[in-house]
N, C-alpha and C positions, 0 to 999 in steps of 0.2 A: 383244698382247704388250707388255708395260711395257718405254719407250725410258728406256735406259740415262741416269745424271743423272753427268755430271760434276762435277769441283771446279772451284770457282771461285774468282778470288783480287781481291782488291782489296789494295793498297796506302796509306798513307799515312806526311807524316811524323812525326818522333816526338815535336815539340811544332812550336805552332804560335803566334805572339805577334803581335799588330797593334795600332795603335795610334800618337798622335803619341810621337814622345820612344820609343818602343820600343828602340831604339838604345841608349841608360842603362842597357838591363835584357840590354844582352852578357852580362857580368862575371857576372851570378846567374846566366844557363843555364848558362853554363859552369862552374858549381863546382855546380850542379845535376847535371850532366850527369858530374861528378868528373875534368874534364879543368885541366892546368896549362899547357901549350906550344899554344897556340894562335899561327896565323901568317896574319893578313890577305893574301889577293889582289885588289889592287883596281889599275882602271887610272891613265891620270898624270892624269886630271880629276880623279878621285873621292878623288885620293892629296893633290891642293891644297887640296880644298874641302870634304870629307866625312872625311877622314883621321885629319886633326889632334881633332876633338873625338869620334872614336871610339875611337881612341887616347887619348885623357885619359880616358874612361868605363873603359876595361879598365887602365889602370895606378890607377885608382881604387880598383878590385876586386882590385887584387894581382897581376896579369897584366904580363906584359913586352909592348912596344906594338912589336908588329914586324908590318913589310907589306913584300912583293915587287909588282912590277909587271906587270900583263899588258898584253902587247905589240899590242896590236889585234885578232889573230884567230884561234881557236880550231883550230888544227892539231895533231897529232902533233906536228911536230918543237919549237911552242913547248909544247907541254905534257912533254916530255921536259927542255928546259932548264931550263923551272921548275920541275921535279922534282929536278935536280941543284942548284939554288938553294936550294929549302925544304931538301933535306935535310941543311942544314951547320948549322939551325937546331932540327934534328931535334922536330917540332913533333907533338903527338898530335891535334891539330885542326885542321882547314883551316876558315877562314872567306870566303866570296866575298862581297866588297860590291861590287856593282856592275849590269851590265846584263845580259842573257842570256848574251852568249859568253865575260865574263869569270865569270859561273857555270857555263856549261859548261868553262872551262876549269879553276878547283876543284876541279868533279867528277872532270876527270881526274887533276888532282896527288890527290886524296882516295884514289883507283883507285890509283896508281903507289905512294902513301905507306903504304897500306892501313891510314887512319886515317879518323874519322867526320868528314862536313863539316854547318856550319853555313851557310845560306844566307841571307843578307841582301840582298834587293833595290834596286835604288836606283831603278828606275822598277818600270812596273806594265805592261809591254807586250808581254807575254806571260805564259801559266802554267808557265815550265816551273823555276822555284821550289821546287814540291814535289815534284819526278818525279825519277825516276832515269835519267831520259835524257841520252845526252852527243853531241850534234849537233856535227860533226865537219865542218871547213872542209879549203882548199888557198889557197895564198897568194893565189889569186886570187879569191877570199870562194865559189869554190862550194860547195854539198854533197858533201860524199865518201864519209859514213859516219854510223853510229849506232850509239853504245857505251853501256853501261849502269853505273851503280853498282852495288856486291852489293844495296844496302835503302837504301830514301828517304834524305832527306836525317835526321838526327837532330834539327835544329830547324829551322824556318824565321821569320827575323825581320823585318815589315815595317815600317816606321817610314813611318807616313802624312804624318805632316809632310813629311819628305823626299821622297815619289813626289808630294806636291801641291807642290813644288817647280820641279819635273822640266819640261820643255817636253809640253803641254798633248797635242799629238800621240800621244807615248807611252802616254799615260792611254788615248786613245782608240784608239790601235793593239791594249791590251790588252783595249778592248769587240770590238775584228773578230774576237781569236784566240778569244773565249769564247762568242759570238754562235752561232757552226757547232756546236757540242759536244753539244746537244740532238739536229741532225739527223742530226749523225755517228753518234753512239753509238746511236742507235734504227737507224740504215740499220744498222751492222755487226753488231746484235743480229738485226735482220730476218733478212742475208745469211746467219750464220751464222759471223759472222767470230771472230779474239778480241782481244782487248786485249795490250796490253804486256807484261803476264805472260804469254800463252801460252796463256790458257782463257778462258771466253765470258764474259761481265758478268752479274757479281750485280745483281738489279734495284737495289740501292741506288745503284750508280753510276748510272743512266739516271735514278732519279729527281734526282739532285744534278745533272746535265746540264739536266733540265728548269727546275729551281729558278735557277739560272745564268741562264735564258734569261729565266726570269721576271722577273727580279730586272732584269734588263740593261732590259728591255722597258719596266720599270717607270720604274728610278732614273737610266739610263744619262745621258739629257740632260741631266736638272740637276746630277747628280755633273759632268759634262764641261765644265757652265757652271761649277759652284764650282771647278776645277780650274785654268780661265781665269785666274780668279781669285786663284790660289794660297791656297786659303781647302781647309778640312777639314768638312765637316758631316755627319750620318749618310749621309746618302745619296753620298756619297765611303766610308765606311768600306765600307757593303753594298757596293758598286760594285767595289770592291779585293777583301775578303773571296769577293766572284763569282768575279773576274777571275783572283786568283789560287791558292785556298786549293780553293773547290769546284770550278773548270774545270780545275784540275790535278787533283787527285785522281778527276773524271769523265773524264776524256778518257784518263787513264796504266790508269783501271779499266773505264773503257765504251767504248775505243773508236775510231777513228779512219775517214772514210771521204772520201768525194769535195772538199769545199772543201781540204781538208788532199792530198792527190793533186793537188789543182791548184797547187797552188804551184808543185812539179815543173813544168808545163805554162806558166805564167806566167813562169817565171825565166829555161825556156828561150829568150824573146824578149827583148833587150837590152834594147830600151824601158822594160822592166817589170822588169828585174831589182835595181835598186839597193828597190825598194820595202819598207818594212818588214814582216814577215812578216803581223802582223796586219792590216795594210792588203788584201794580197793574199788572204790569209782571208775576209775580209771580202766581199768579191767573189764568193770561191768558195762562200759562201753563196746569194749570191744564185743561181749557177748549180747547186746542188748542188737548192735549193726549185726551180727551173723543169724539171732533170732528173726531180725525182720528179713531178713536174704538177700540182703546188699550186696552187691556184687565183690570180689575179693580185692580187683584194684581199690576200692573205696576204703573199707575196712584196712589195707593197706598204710594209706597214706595218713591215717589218723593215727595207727599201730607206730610209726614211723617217728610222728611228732613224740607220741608216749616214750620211745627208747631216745630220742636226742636228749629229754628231761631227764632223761634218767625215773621215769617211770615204769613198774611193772607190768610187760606184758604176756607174762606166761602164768600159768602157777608154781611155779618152781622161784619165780621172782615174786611172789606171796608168800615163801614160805612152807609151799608144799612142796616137798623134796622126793617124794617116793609117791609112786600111784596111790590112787583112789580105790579103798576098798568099795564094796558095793555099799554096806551100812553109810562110809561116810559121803559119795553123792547122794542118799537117799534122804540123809540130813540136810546134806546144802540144798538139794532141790525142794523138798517140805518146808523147809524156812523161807526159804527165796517167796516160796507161792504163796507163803500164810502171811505175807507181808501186804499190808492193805494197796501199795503202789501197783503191785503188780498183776492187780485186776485192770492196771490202766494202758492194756497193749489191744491192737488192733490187725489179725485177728485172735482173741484170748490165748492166753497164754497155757501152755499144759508141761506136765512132768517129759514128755517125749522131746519135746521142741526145746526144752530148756536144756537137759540134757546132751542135746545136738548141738547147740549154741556154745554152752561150757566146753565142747570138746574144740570145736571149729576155730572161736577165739584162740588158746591154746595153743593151736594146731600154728595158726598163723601168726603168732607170735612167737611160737619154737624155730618155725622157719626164716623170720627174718632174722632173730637172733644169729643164726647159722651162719645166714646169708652176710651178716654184719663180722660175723667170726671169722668167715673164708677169705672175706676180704681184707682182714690186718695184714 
């Protein structure tokens, strides 16, 4: 009997622009795009130091140079005041410049305004730039929720100059979040899981997850050394174009599974919770490859890429500095599983295996640490 073929959806957004100086070319998307009222959200850094000549670029192009402030952290109640803020300005564009939560909170004035946004990044330390996801805080920076826009963003603008700017951290925070997205999206296609839309990954996505990986595997180190740097060279451009254009578009259409569930798990241990999301990703790769039983050379060489970034590969480079009472793995592991991703491993996932994993990862991260030690 022929098994039934569902629809499948992938997403993307509606233009995509990278490059140093991209920031110049607002003013054109935007009379591209046929919009007039466009209204900057950016925070009070980005408002001192990135403001001012983004603003001269859009009153260049005919644009009125108006920006509101986002307040630090991506809640309802602030995205509700700055909804009543935007709307005295009654703007047909939301533009976010800034870091991930004052993008997510865009997204939401964009939701509330029910007008298209333009996303402009200012670092590189995450993918979530092209996605229609809206990651939802409480005054006290937890997770609360996940809200969505109607359709991607309508453009997303990267200006490399600016993210080779940015504290070098961030760069490589955005190599941890894109690192996992090959093992994720292949484990949730395994399982049987679906994506962000709601139906199972076109193979195009799982291949742009692979590509991501490769690319990272490849360029990751020396983009992270020009970055040091504050210097742009190709392998910065691939490295960004990875990070954020094909790891967003793979991960919102192929998928999500165990590193991304472990953050859940990590946050719920104080030690570990101030850490940037990529950071903790990055980790959760490593435990995500020892979950599935990859051989250790493997896990190795990825472990390897994580310490040249100067990413975390132990728990101790998390922030856990003293052992694991039994109470606090039994937290991180109940959080990890109650996390809706992490039904999407092949074969399911359980408290034994994950356990095993968290230790294993660890293990071989404390070892090459060593290994990198003995050798100075």
């Amino acid at each position: 009997m022929r098994a039934s073929i569902m629809v499948k959806t992938m997403g993307f957004p509606g233009r995509y622009e990278q490059g140093p100086g991209a920031l110049k070319q607002l003013g054109r998307v935007l009379t591209d795009m046929g919009r007039a009222r466009p209204l900057v959200l950016c925070d009070e850094f980005v408002a001192r130091h990135l403001w001012p000549q983004v603003g001269a670029a859009l009153q260049a192009d005919g644009f009125a140079a108006l920006h509101i402030e986002f307040p630090g952290e991506c809640t309802r109640a602030a995205i509700a005041r700055l909804s009543e803020q935007a709307l005295i300005h009654s703007p047909d564009t939301i533009i976010a410049l800034g870091g991930g939560k004052t993008i997510d909170t865009a997204k939401g004035l964009a939701v509330n305004l029910d007008v298209p946004i333009i996303v402009c990044p200012t670092i590189a330390s995450s993918d979530a730039p092209t996605s229609r996801l809206i990651v939802l805080y409480d005054d006290d920076h937890k997770v609360v929720g996940v809200e969505f826009l109607k359709m991607n963003p309508s453009a997303v603008i990267v200006d490399t100059h600016v993210i080779a700017q940015a504290p070098a951290r961030f760069f490589a925070a955005g190599i941890g979040d894109a690192i996992s997205k090959k093992f994720e999206a292949h484990q949730c296609h395994s399982a049987g899981g679906n994506n962000s839309f709601g139906t199972p990954a076109l193979h195009t996505a799982l291949m742009l997850t692979t590509m991501v990986f490769d690319t990272l595997m490849q360029s990751g180190v020396s983009a992270y050394q020009a970055v040091c740097r504050k210097e742009v060279n190709d392998d910065v451009e691939r490295v960004i174009e990875g990070t954020v254009l094909i790891s967003g578009v793979g991960f919102e259409s192929g998928g999500l599974s165990l590193s991304h569930a472990l953050v859940r798990g990590l946050t719920a241990i104080p030690a570990m919770a101030s850490m940037l999301h990529g950071e903790l990703v990055a980790f959760g790769t490593l435990v995500q490859m020892a979950v599935e039983g990859r051989p250790v050379e493997e896990i190795d060489k990825v472990a390897r890429l994580l310490r040249d970034v100067k990413l975390p590969v132990t728990f101790a480079e998390l922030g856990q500095n003293t052992p694991f009472t039994t109470a606090q793995i039994d937290t991180m592991v109940q959080a990890t599983l109650s996390a809706a991703y992490a039904r999407n491993m092949n074969p399911p996932l359980n408290y034994e295996r994950l356990v095993s994993g968290l230790a294993a990862a660890d293990h071989i991260g404390s070892r090459l640490k060593n290994v990198t030690s003995s050798a100075l």
